[in-house]
MARKE-695995 format. One line per field, with one value per residue (C-alpha): chain; x, y, z. Coordinates in steps of 0.1 Angstrom, whole numbers, m for minus. Example, Ala and Ser with C-alpha at 12.3 -4.5 7.8 and 13.67 -1.06 7.14 Angstrom:
chain	c(A, A)
east	c(123, 137)
north	c(m45, m11)
up	c(78, 71)
//
This chain:
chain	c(A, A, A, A, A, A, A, A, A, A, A, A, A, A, A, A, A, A, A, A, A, A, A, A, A, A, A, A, A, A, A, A, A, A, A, A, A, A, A, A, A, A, A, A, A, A, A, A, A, A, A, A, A, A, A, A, A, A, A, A, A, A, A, A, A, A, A, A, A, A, A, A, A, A, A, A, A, A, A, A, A, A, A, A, A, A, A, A, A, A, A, A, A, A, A, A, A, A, A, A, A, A, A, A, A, A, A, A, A, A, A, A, A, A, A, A, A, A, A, A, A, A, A, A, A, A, A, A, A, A, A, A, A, A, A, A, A, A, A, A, A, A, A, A, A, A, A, A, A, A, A, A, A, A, A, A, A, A, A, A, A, A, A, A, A, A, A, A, A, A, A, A, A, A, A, A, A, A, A, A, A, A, A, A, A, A, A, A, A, A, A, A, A, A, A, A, A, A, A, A, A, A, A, A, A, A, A, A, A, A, A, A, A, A, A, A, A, A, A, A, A, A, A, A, A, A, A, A, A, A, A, A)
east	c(140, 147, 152, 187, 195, 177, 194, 227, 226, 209, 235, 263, 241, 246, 286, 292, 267, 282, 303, 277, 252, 265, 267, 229, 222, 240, 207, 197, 187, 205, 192, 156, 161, 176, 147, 122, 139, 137, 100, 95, 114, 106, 127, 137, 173, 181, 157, 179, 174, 181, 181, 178, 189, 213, 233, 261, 247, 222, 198, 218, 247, 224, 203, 232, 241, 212, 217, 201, 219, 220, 227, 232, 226, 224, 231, 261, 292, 302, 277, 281, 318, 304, 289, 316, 336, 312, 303, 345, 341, 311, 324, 294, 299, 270, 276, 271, 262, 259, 228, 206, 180, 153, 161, 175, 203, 184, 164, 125, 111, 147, 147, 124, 125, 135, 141, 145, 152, 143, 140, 108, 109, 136, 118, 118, 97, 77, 51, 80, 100, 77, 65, 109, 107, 76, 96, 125, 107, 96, 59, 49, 81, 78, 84, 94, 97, 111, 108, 97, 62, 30, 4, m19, 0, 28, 51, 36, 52, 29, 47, 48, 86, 105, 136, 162, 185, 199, 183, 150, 144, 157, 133, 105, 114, 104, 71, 60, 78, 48, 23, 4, 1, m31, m14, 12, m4, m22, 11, 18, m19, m23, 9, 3, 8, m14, m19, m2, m1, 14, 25, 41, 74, 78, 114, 133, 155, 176, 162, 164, 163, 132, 126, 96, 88, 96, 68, 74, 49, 48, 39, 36, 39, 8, 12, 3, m28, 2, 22, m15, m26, 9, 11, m29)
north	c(m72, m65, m26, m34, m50, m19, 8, m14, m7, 25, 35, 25, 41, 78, 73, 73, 96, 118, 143, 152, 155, 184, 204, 204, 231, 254, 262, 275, 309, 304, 332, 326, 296, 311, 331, 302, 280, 311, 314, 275, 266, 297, 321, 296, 293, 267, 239, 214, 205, 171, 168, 127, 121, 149, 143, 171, 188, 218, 219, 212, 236, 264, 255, 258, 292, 301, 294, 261, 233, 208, 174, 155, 120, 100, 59, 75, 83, 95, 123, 133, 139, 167, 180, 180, 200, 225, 229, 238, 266, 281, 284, 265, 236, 207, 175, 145, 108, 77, 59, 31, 31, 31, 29, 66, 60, 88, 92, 96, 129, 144, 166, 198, 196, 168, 181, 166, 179, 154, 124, 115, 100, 75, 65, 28, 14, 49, 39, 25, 57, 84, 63, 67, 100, 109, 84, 110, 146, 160, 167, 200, 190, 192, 176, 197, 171, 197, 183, 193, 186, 188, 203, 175, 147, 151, 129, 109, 110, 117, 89, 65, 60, 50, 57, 37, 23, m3, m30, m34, m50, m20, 1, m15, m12, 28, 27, 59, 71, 77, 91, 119, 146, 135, 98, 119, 136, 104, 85, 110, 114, 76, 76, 99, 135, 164, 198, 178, 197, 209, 250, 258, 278, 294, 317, 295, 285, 309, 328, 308, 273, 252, 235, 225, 245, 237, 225, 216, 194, 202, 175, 179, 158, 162, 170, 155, 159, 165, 194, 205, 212, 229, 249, 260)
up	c(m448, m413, m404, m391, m427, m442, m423, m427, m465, m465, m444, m470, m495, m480, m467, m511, m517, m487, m511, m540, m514, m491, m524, m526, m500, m517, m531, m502, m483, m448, m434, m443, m429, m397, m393, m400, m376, m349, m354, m348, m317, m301, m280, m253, m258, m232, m250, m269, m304, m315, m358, m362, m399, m397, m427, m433, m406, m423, m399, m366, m373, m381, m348, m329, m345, m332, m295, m290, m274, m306, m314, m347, m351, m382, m394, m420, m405, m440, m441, m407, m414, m437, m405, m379, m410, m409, m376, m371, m403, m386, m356, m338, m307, m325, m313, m337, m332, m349, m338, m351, m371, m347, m311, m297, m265, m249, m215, m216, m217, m226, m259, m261, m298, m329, m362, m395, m426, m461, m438, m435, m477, m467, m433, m425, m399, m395, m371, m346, m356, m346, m312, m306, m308, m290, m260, m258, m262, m230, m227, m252, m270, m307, m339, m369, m405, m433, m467, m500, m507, m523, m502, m508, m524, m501, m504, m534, m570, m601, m618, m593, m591, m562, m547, m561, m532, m558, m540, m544, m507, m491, m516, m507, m469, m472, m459, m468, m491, m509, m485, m490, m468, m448, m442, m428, m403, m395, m387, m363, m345, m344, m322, m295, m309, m311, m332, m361, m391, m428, m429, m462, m460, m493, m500, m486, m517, m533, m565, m596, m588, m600, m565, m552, m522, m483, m458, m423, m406, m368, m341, m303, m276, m251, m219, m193, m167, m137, m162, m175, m137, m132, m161, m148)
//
C-alpha cells in the first residue's frame, strides 16, 4: 500500500476516533509537562515549535502557553478540530494545518524545533519521515518524539500484537511500530542526526493511573562547517 493510501485511511481512522481520544490526557500533569517542555526547548522564546501529528493539540497549545511561536499540523482534520477548541479556552494564538503524510509545505532550514507526542507508533514511511523533518529544521534544530516506552524494548509489545487500523494493509504499512529503542535511535542517526538519544521523564502522569512512563527521544540536526566556524 502506497503512503498516500495509508495516510488516506489512517487519516479517517483518527477523524472517528477524534472525540474518545481528547479525553485521554486528562490523565495528565500539565504543569509537569510545562516544566518538561521548558527544560527541552530551552529559554529562546523566539524559536518556533512545529508539533507534526498534532492531534487535539496537547503538545502545541501548551508550547504556545509557553511563549514559543507554534504550529500544529496533522493528516485528521477531525482531531485537529479538538485543537483549535482548545487553543480558544486557553487563551493561546497555535496555528493548525492539515498536511500530508510525508511531504511538509515548509522552507529548508525553517523550524528550530519538531515535536511529537505518541506519533512515532503509527509512523508510515519512517526513514522518508525523519529525512522531511531534518529538511525543514534549521541547523542545531531539534527533534523531541514523546511516547510511552520501554527503555529497552521501546516500542515493541511483549505479545506481539499490532495495532488494529481495521485493515490489515494499512497495519502492516507501520514500519516501526515495533522497534525497540536502539532501532530507534538508528533511524534517526542513519539519516543525518546527531546526539540521538532516550531520557526517561517519569511524574508526568497524574497519581493513580497505571501508565507506562513517558520518554522523549531527542535528535539534532548538525550544523554545519560555515555555522560551526561562526558559532567558533
Amino acid at each position: 500500500m502506497d503512503t498516500r493510501s495509508a495516510g488516506k485511511k489512517i487519516a479517517q481512522y483518527w477523524d472517528k476516533r477524534a472525540s474518545s481520544f481528547d479525553k485521554d490526557h486528562d490523565t495528565e500533569d500539565l504543569n509537569a509537562w510545562k516544566t518538561e517542555l521548558s527544560r527541552l526547548l530551552g529559554f529562546d522564546r523566539s524559536k518556533n515549535v512545529l508539533d507534526i501529528g498534532t492531534g487535539s493539540g496537547f503538545i502545541a497549545n501548551m508550547t504556545s502557553a509557553l511563549g514559543f511561536p507554534s504550529l500544529g499540523v496533522d493528516i485528521s482534520t477531525g482531531m485537529m478540530e479538538n485543537g483549535v477548541r482548545h487553543a480558544e479556552t486557553q487563551g493561546v494564538g497555535t496555528f493548525y494545518m492539515k498536511v500530508p503524510e510525508v511531504e511538509l509545505p515548509f522552507m529548508d532550514a525553517s523550524i528550530d524545533n519538531i515535536v511529537n507526542c505518541r506519533l512515532i507508533w503509527t509512523m508510515i514511511a519512517s526513514d522518508d519521515m525523519v529525512s522531511e523533518w531534518l529538511r525543514v529544521l534549521r541547523p542545531g534544530g531539534q527533534v523531541l518524539c514523546f511516547n510511552r516506552l520501554d527503555p529497552v524494548n521501546g516500542l515493541k509489545k511483549a505479545d506481539g500484537k499490532r495495532f488494529d487500523y481495521g485493515d490489515e494493509e494499512v497495519s502492516n504499512a507501520l514500519d516501526i511500530d515495533q522497534a525497540t529503542t536502539a532501532e530507534l535511535i538508528d533511524l534517526f542517526e542513519r539519516n543525518g542526526y546527531e546526539g540521538v538519544h532516550v531520557e526517561h521523564l517519569p511524574g508526568l502522569t497524574l497519581p493513580g493511573f497505571d501508565y507506562e512512563d513517558w520518554y522523549v527521544l531527542v535528535a539534532r540536526k548538525p550544523y554545519t562547517a560555515r555555522h560551526r566556524a561562526e558559532l567558533g
